[in-house]
N, C-alpha and C positions, 0 to 999 in steps of 0.2 A: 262569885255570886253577888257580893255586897257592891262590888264594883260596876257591878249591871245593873241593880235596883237602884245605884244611886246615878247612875248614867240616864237610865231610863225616868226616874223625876227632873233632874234638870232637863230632859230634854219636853216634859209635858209642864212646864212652867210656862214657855212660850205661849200654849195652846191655853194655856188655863188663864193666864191674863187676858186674851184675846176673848175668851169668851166670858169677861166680867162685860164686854161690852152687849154681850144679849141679855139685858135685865128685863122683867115684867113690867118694867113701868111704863104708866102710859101719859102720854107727856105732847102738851101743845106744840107743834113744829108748824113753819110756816117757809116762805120764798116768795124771791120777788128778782125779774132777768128780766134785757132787753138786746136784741138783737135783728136778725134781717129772717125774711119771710119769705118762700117762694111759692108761687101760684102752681099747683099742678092743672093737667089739661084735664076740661076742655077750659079752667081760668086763664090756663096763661096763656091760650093766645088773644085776649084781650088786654092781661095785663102785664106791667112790668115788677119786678123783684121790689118789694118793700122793705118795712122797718116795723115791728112791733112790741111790747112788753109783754110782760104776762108776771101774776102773783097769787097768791094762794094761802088757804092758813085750814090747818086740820088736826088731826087728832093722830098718834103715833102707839103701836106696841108691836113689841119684840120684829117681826117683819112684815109688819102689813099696817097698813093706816091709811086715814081717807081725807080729800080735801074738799074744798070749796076754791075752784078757781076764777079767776079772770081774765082773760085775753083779749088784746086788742092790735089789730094787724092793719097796717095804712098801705095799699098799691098804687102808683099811678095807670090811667089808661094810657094805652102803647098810642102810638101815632097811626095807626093804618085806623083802629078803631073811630080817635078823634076824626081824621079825616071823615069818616063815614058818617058819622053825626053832624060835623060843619061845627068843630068846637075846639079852642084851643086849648083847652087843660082838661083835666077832669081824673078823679079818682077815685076810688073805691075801700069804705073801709068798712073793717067786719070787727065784732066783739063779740064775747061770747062770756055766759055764766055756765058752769058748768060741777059734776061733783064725780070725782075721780077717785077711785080706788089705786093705792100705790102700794107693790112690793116692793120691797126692798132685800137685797142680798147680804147686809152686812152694813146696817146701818150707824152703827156704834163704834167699823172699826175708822181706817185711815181712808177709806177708797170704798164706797159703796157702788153697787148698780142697779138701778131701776129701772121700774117699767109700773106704766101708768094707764089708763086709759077710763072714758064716759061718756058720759051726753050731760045734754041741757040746751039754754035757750040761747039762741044766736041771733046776731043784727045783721045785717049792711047797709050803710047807706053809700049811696051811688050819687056823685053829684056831674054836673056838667060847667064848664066857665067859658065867656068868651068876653073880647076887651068889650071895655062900655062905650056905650055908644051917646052920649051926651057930655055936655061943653062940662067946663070949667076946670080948676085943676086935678081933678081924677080921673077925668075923661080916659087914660091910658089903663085904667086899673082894671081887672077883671071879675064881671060879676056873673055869679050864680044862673044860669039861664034854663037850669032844668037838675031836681033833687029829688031822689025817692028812698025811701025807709022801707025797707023787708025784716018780719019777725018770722023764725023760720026754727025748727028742731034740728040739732044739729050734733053729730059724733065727734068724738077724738082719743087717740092712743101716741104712744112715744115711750122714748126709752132716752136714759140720761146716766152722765157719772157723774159723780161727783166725792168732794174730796178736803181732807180738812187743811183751815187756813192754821197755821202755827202750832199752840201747842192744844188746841182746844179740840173738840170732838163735837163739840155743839153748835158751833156754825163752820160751813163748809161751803167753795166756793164748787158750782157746778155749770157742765155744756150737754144738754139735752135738744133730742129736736122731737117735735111731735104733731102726728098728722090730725089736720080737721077736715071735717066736711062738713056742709050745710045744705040741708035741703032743700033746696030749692025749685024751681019748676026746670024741669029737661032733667039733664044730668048732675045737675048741682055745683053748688061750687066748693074746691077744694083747694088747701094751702099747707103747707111745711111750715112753720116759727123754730127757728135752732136759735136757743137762748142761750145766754150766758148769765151767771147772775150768784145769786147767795141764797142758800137753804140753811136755817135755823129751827 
């Protein structure tokens, strides 16, 4: 009998250090990642696979906490579209503010997983280029020949792991992807951001 109750502590030692990691405390965390961005339809048949950041700084307890984020997402337009306009470059980029609710499943241990999701205020600017058309030496350079700005409401959710760098618990490197959408007039537009980055 002494040999099972003492079998049985060592064996909730494991369990019991693991959950020094769910404390009450509520505590500033924050992130900040950058990586590629993909347009869902009806965006991507206009545009090509980008590159964007995204960062964030919020308030944490036990598994649940809220942010304030930032993201900003760059696409080029495809070539069938420029065609269509009579323009040689042009892109599309979106930002967004937004305030996001995040669970977390075990924030404190070695390997968390979340899941995120909100709204807020979103951009695009949409610009157009084509070479310039006057002497001297920049003549070859490409300029600006048509730019618009849309402020629009817009969603987003995603989900992410992440995991701690060394011997720490308090910052932790993570790969999350998370869907946006912006409303827009028709069907709106929509993107994927899988980030890679550091949550602190």
């Amino acid at each position: 009998m002494k040999k099972l109750l003492l079998l049985s502590l060592l064996a909730s030692l494991p369990a019991a250090a693991q959950w020094r990691h769910f404390g009450d405390e509520t505590r500033a965390t924050g992130f900040f990642g950058v990586g590629v961005a993909a347009p869902v339809n009806p965006t991507a048949r206009t545009l090509d696979t980008g590159w964007g950041f995204n960062g964030g700084i919020g308030v944490t307890r036990n598994y649940l906490g809220i942010m304030a984020d930032f993201m900003f997402s760059d696409f080029g337009l495809n070539e069938r579209l420029l065609r269509q306009v009579g323009a040689e470059h042009g892109s599309e980029k979106f930002w967004a503010i937004t305030i996001d609710p995040v669970f977390h499943v075990n924030q404190r241990g070695p390997v968390d997983f979340y899941v995120t999701g909100g709204g807020g205020l979103y951009g695009r600017i949409s610009t157009l280029r084509a070479p310039g058309g006057f002497g001297g030496p920049f003549s070859g350079a490409d300029q600006v020949v048509a730019s618009y700005t849309t402020y629009k409401p817009g969603v987003d959710g995603g989900a992410g792991f992440s995991f701690n760098i060394g011997y720490t618990n308090r910052v932790k490197m993570f790969v999350e992807a998370r869907y946006h959408h912006m409303f827009t007039e028709g069907q709106g537009a929509s993107f994927v951001p899988v980030t890679v980055g550091v949550r602190f």
